[in-house]
C-alpha positions in Angstrom: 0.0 0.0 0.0 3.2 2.1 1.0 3.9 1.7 -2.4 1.1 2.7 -4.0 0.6 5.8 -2.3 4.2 6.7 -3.4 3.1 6.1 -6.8 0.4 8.1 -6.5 2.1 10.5 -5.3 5.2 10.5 -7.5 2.6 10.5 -10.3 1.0 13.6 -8.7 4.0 15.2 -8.4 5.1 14.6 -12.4 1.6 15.7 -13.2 2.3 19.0 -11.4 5.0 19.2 -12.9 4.5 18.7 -16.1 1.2 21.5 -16.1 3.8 23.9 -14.6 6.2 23.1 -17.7 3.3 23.1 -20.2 2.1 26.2 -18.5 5.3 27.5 -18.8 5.1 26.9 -22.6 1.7 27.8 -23.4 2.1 31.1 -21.7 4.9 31.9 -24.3 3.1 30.9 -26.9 -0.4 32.3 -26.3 0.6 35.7 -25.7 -0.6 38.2 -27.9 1.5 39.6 -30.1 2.1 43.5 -29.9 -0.5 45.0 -32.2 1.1 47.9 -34.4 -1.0 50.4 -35.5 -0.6 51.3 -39.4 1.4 54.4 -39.9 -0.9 55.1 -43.4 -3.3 57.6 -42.7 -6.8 56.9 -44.0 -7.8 58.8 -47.0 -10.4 60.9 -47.8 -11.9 60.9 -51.1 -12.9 64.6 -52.4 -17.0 65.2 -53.1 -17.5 66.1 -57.2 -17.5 69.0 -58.5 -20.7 69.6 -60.1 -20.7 73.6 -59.8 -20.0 74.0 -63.8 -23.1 71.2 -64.8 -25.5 72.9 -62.0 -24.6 76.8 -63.5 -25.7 74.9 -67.0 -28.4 73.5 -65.7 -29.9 76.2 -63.6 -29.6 78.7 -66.7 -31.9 76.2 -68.9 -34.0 75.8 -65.8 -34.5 79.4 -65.6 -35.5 79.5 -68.9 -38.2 76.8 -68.3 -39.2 79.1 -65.3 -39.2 82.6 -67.5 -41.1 81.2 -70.8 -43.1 78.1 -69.8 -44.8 79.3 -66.5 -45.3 83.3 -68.5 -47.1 81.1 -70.7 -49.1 79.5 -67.6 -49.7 83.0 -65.8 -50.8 84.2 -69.8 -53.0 81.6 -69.8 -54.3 82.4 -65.8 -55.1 85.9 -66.9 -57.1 84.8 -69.5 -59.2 82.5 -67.3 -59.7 85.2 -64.9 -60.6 87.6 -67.2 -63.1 84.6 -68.7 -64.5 84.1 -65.3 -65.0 88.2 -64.5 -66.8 88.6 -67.8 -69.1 85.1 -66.7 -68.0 83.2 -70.1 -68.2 80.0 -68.4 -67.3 78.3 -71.7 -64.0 80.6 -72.6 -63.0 80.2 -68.7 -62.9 76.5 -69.0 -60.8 76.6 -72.3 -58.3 78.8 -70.9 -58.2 76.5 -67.7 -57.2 73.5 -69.8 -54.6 75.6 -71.9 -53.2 76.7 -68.5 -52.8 72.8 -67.1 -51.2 72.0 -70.3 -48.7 74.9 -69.9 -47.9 73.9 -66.4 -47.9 69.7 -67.6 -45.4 71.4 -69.9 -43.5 73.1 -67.0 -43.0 69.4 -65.3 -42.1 68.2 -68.5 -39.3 70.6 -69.6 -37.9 70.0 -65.8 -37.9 66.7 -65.9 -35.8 67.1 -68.8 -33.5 69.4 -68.1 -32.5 68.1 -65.0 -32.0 64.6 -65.9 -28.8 66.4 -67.7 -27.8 67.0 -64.2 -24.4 65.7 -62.4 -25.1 66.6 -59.2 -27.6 63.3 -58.2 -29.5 65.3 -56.1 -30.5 68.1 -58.4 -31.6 65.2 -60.3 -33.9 64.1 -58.0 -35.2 67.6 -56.9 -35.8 68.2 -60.3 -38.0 65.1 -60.2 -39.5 66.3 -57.1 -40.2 69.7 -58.8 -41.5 68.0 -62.0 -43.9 65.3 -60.3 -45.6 68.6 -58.2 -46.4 70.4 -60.9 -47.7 67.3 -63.2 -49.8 66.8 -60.2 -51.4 70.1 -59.9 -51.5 70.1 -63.7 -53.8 66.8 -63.1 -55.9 68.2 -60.0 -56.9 71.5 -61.2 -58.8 72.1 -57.8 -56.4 75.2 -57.1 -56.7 76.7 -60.2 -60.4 76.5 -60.1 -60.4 78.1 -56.6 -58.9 81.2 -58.7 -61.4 83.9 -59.7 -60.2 87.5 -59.2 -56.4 88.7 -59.5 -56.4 88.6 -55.7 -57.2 84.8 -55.5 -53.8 84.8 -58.2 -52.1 86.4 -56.2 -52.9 84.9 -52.5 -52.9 81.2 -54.3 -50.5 81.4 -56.7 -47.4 82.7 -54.6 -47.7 79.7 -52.3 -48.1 77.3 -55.2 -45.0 78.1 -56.9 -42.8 78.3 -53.6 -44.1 74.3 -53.1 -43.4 73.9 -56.9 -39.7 74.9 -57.5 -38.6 74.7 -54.1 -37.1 71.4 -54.4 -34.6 72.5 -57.1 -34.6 76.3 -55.8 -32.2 75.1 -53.2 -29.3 74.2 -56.2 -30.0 77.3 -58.5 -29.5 80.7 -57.2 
């Protein structure tokens, strides 16, 4: 029994030893290496430059604004004059005319800003464009329009929603 309890214990005691040793070892081995940081800085890429296509685009937009919507306000003025002088018939002729001028407006926007660089003039020129072809379509604002006055109060608000979106790029 003396014997086997030296066994034991020599066995114990090479065990022991042989964790210390493989501790010993793994410790070495498992230790993290030193983590350098990269001496490259990061780079930064530089936005576009779309100031030259906006300037272009802007100029043709602002000659969409100048002779497309004059033709809508031509074709306003004529409604209301329709209207004062109770010519139901003439007033509802120059009510179409006028939401196929501003369908036109949309159009010619759509159009000229697809030309655009700049992706987000593209898309408020979209913005811009899909307004107007909706008022074009729902003429409920235009029909609210009777007197210069009802122009004026309606009208001012109605453009600001209109061009807004694109207003922003073109100054």
């Amino acid at each position: 029994m003396r014997r086997a309890i030296l066994a034991a214990l020599a066995g114990g005691v090479m065990l022991t030893g042989a964790a210390c040793e493989s501790d010993a070892n793994t410790s070495e081995i498992a230790a993290p290496a030193a983590v350098t940081a990269s001496a490259t800085p990061a780079t930064t890429v530089p936005k576009p430059d779309y100031s030259a296509n906006t300037e272009k685009v802007c100029g043709r937009l602002d000659e969409v604004f100048s002779a497309a919507l004059g033709d809508f306000g031509t074709e306003l003025g004529k409604m209301i004059a329709h209207k004062e002088a109770k010519q139901t018939d003439e007033a509802e002729k120059a009510e179409k005319s006028a939401a196929a001028e501003l369908k036109s407006v949309g159009t010619q926007i759509r159009k000229e800003t697809a030309g655009a660089e700049n992706p987000e003039l593209k898309e408020a020129g979209v913005t811009s464009a899909t307004k107007i072809e909706k008022s074009a379509k729902d003429r409920n604002y235009i029909e609210k329009i009777k007197t210069t006055k009802d122009l004026d109060k309606t009208l001012k608000a109605q453009l600001a929603e209109w061009l807004s979106p694109v207003a922003g790029y073109c100054r």
